[in-house]
Every structure is written in C-alpha cells, then in structure tokens.
N, C-alpha and C positions, 0 to 999 in steps of 0.2 A: 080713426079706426084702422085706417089701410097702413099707418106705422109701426100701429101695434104688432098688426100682424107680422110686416115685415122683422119688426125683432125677433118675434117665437119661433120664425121660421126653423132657425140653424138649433132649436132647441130639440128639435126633434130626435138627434140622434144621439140624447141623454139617456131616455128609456132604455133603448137599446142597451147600452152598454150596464147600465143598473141593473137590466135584467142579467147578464154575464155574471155577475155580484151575487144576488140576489140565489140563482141557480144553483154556483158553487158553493157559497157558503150553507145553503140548503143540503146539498149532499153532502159535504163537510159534516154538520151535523146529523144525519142520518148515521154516516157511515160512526161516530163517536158512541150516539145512540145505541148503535145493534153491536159493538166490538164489545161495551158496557157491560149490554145483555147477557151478553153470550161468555162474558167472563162470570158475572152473577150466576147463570144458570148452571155454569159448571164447578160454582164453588171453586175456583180462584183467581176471585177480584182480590188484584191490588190498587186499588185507588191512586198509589203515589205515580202509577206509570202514568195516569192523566194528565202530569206536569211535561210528558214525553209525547203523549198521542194529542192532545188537546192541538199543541202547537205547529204538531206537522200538520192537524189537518186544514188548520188556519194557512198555511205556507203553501199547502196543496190545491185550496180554494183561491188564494192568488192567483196562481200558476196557471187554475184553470180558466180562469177569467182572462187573465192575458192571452192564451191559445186560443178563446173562442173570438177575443176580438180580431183575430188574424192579423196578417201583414207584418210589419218591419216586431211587432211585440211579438209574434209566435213562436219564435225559438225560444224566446227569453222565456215566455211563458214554461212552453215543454220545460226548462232546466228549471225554473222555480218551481213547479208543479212535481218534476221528478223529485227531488231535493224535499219535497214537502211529504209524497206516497214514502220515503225512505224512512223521513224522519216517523212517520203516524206507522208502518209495518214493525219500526223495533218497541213503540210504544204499545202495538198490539200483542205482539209476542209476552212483550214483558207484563201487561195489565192478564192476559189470559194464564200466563205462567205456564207457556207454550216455546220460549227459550230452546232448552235442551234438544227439542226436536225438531222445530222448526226454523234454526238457524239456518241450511242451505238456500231457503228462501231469500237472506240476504247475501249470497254469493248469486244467484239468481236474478233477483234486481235491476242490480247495477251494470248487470251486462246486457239486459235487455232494453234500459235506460240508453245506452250507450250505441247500441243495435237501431233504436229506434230516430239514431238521429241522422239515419238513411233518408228520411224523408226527407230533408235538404241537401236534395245532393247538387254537388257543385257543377258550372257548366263547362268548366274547362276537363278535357279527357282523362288528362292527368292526375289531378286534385281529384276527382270522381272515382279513378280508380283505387286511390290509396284510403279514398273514404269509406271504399265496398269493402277493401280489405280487413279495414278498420271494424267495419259493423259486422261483415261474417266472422268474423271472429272473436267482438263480444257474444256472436252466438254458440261459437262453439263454449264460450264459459260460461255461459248461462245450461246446457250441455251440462255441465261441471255439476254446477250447482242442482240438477237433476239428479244427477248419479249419488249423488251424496246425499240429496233425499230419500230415493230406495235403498242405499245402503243402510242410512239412520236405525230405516222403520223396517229392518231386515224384511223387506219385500223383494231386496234382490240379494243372491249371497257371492261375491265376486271368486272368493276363494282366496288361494295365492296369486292368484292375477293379477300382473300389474296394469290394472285397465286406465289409469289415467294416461297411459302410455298411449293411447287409442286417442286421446285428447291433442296430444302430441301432435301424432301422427295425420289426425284431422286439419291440425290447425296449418302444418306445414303443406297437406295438400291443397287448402284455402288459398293461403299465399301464391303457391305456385301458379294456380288457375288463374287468379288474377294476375298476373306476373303474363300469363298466355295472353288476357283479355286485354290490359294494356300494349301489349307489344302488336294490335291490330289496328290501333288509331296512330294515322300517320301527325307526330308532333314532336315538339322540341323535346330535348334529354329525353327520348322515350328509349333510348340504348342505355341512357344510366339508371333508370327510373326500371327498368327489366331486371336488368342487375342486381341494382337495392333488395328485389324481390325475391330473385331467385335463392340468392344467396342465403337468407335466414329460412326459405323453403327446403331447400336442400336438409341444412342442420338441423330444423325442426323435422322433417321425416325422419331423419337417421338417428336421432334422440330417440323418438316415438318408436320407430323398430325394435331401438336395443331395451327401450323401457318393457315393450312388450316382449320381448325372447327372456327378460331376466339377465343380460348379459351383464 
C-alpha cells in the first residue's frame, strides 16, 4: 500500500494542468458558439469562415493553456495564444460579414500583441530600454488603428488634416523619451545606444511636423 501511494504521489500535478486544457478549450468553444450566433442573428452567416475561426480558436486555446501554466512555457504561450485571437478575429469578421468595417481592428491587434510583450521585460538596462521603446510604440499603432476606426464609421471627420502626422510626431517623441530614460542608467554603450535613439527621434518629429503643416 505505502508504494502505491508513493507512485501517485508526482501524479498529482496532472489535474492541474488538464484543468489549463480543459478551461481553454471551454472558452474556445464559447467564444465559436456566440461569434456563430451572432452572425445567424444578424443574417450574415457564412459558414465557410469556420474553416478560418474554428482553427484560431483551437490555436488560441493552446496558447492559453501554456500562459496559464507559467514559467519558462509563458511567453511561448502569450505568442501562440496571440497568433491564435489573430487568426479566430479575421475568421470572425469574415463569418459575420463585418470585413469592410471592422478591418482596423487588425491594425489594432497586432500592435497591442506586440505592446503586451512589456511584460517580460528584460533585466539588463539596456535591452529594457529598447524594449519600452519597442512596446510604446506598438502603442502608438494600435493609436493608428483607432483612428481608422472613427474615421471608417465617420464618427470622427478629420477633414484635410493630415492627422497620421500626429502619429509621427508621437512616435518620435516616444523614442526620444526613452533615448532621456536610458541615458540615466550608468552602463555600457549607453552613449551609443542614446544616439541610436535620438537620431530616428529627431527625423521622426520633423516628418510628423511637416506631415502635419502640409508642407
């Protein structure tokens, strides 16, 4: 009896992770369920986008299974998981025959996908800094992808305005900031790694100006 037990012991932390499984693929299916629905209720189900959405959201239910078990799987997880909500949002546009309008949504995405992978930030000063730079500025394109949304749905009217210029001009003051925040930790190539930064800060303001003046 006392070896049996000692076999079952290391079994124990099977549930656990079948429950990760189990989970995701439960809201996998949910989410399949109600995108379904809600293309049926609004009269335009195309059935064939389920070859499109079926699959991400199998891909997504990976993804998320590997994030919940944490540790050395967690990233991979986040990028399987992003890779998987990517593929199941163009399968939902296209099963609801919501395309046309709701395409900023995948300019949107992919930049907050990309924003999101702040959460690993690395410990050297350096590498952390070009990763912030990195992530605020999938945010200014996801930014992007907003704008193109109220334009779409003429909820915003820009005019002659050239407002992506403003996108510009945000992104180059992005850089530079961080370009100030790294130049505060005392480290190696931190006078070339200033540089790197400033330099694309500069030309990206002074694009972003002359986009917005019209010159």
């Amino acid at each position: 009896m006392v070896a049996d037990t000692g076999r079952a012991t290391p079994r124990r932390t099977y549930p656990k992770h079948t429950r990760h499984w189990v989970t995701s693929l439960a809201a996998a299916g949910v989410a399949v369920a109600a995108t379904t629905s809600v293309a049926q209720t609004a009269g335009r189900f195309h059935w064939w986008a389920g070859f499109v959405l079926i699959p991400g959201a199998v891909i997504g239910a990976a993804g998320g299974a590997l994030l919940a078990r944490g540790g050395g799987r967690a990233f991979a997880g986040y990028v399987v998981g992003c890779v998987g909500l990517l593929v199941f949002t163009v399968g939902a546009l296209l099963m609801t025959g919501t395309m046309g309008g709701g395409w900023p949504v995948l300019v949107m995405l992919p930049c907050l996908v990309v924003a999101g992978t702040y959460l690993w930030r690395p410990a050297d000063p350096l590498a952390r800094g070009l990763h912030r730079t990195v992530a605020l500025l999938a945010l200014a394109g996801a930014g992007v992808g907003v704008a193109l949304m109220l334009i779409r749905h003429r909820l915003v009217d820009p005019g002659e305005t050239h407002w992506w210029g403003g996108f510009v001009l945000a992104a180059g003051l992005l850089v530079g900031g961080n370009a100030v925040e790294v130049a505060r930790h005392r480290m190696p190539y931190r006078l070339q790694a200033v540089t790197l930064l400033l330099g694309p800060a500069v030309v990206a303001a002074l694009l972003g100006v002359r986009m917005l003046r019209g010159w």
